[in-house]
C-alpha positions in Angstrom: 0.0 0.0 0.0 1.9 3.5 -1.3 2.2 5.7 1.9 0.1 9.0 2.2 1.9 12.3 2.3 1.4 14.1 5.4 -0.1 16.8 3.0 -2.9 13.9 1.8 -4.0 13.8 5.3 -7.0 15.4 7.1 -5.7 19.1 7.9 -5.5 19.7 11.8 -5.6 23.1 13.2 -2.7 24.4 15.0 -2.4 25.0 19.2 -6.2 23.0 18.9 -6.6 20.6 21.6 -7.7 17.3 21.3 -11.3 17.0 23.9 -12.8 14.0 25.1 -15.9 15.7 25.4 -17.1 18.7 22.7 -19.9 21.2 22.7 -21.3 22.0 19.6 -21.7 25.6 20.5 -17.4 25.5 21.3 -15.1 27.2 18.7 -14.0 23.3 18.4 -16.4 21.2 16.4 -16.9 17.4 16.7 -15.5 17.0 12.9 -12.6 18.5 14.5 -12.1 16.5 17.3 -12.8 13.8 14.6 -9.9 14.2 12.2 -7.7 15.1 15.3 -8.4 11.1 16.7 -8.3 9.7 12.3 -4.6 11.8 12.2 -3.5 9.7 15.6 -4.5 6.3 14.0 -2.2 6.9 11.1 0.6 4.2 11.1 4.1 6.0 10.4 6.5 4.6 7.7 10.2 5.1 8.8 13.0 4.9 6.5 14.0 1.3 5.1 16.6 1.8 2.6 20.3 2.8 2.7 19.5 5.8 0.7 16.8 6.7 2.6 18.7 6.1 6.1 21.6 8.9 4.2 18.2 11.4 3.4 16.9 11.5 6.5 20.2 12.0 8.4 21.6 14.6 5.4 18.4 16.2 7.0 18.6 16.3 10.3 22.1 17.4 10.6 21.5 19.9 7.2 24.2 22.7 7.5 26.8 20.9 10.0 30.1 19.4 8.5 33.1 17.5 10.2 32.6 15.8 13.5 29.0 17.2 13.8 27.8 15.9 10.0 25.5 13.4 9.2 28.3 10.9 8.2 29.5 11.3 11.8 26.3 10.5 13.2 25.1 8.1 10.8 28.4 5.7 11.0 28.2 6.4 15.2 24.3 5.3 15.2 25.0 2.3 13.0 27.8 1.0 14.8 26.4 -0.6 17.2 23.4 -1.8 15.1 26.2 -3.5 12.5 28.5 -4.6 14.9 31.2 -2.3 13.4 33.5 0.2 14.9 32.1 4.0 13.4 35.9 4.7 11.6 35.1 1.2 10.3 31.9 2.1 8.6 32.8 5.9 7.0 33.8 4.0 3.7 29.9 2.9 3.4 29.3 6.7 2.7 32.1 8.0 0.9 31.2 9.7 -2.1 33.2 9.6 -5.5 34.3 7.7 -7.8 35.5 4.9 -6.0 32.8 5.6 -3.5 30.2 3.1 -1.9 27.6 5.6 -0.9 25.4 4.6 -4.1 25.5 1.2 -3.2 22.1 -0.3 -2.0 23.8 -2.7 0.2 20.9 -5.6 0.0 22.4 -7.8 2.6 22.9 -4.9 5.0 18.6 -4.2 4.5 18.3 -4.9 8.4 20.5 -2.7 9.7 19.3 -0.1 7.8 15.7 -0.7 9.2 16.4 -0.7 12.4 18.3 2.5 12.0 15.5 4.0 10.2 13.7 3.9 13.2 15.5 6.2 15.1 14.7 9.0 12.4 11.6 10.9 11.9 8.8 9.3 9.9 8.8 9.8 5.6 5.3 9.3 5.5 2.2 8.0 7.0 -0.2 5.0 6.2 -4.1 5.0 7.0 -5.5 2.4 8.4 -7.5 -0.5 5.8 -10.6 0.3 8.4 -11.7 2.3 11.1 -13.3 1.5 14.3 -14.9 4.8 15.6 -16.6 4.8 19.4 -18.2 7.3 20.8 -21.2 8.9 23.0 -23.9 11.6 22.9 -25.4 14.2 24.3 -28.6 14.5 22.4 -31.5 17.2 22.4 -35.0 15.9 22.9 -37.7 18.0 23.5 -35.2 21.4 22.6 -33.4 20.5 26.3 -29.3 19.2 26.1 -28.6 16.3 28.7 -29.7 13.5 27.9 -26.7 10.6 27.2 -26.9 8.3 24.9 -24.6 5.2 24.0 -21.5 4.3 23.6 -22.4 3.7 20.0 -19.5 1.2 17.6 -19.3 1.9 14.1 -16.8 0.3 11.8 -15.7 1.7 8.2 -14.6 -0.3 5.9 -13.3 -0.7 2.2 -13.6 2.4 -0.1 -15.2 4.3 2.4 -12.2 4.1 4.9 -10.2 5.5 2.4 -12.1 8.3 2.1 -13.0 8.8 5.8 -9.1 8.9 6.1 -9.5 12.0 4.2 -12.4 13.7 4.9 -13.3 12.3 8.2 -17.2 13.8 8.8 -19.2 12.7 11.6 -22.0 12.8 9.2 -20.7 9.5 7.8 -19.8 8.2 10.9 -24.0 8.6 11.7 -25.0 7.3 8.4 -23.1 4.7 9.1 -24.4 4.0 12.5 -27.9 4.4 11.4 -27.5 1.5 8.1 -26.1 -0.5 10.6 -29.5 -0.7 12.3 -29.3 1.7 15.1 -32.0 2.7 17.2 -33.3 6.4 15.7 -33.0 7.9 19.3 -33.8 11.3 17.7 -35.3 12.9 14.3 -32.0 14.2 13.0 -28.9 12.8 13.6 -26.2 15.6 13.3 -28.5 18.2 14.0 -30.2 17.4 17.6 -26.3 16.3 18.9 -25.7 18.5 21.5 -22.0 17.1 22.6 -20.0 14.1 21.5 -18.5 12.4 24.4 -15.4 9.9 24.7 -14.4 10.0 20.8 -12.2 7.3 20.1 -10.6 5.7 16.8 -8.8 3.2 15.5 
């Protein structure tokens, strides 16, 4: 499955707060709250490769030569990981001519993996489904107050992909209500008052 671009992902506002609870009437809307908790299930994919492993740390150290460089802290990182003193390693990421740094190294593929993982994420993968729990404070009768659930609903197939990127809570009640759920109330977005211990995963 390709990885998603960070950009590709629903779009969280900055300094918000993620609320177990959310009034409706708040400055922070459930759908908010909503693409908050679909951004946290997002699995992170961490470099793999050799050249990879070189990008991210050419990236992290960007601007620093000598004893604070990249190569420096790439060949100290991997030592242990390869079983090979740092000096012993520099040769991997010469550049030049006669220069390994182009070479893919196949048999070394593990130690470059478990290096990766010390470096930020290069992407992010969505889950294949989503399991979205949650509780409400519904209107009935024009008065707030009265709790209802916790309610399960589970997205699947095409429509997990788009709920990865346009998380709604719309779809998460059309969902619930094709599932069978009771019809506690006439309108299902419009008579929720609060949304209460909003989980996914």
């Amino acid at each position: 499955m390709p990885w998603q671009e960070r950009t590709k992902m629903p779009r969280k506002a900055p300094g918000r707060t993620t609320y177990s609870g959310v009034n409706r009437s708040s400055e922070f809307s459930y759908n908010d709250v909503l693409a908050e908790k679909v951004l946290e299930a997002y699995r992170p994919v961490y470099p793999t490769t050799k050249a990879q492993v070189i990008e991210g740390y050419q990236k992290k150290y960007e601007g620093k030569l000598g004893r604070g460089g990249w190569k420096q802290a790439l060949t100290h990182d991997l030592s242990p990981i390869a079983g090979i003193k740092p000096k012993n390693l520099e040769k991997r990421f010469d550049a030049g001519p006669k220069g390994r740094i182009n070479n893919p190294e196949p048999k070394n593929k593990a130690q470059y993996v478990e290096l990766g993982r010390k470096l930020p994420p290069i992407g992010f993968i969505p889950p294949s489904s989503f399991t979205v729990t949650f509780m409400l404070d519904i209107k009935i009768s024009n008065n707030c107050g009265h709790i209802r659930g916790p309610y399960t609903v589970h997205i699947g197939g095409k429509d997990a992909e788009e709920f990865a990127k346009h998380p709604t809570f719309e779809m998460v009640m059309a969902y619930y209500f094709a599932d069978g759920g009771p019809p506690d109330y006439e309108n299902p977005v419009e008579n929720i008052c609060a949304v209460i211990q909003l989980t996914v995963s």
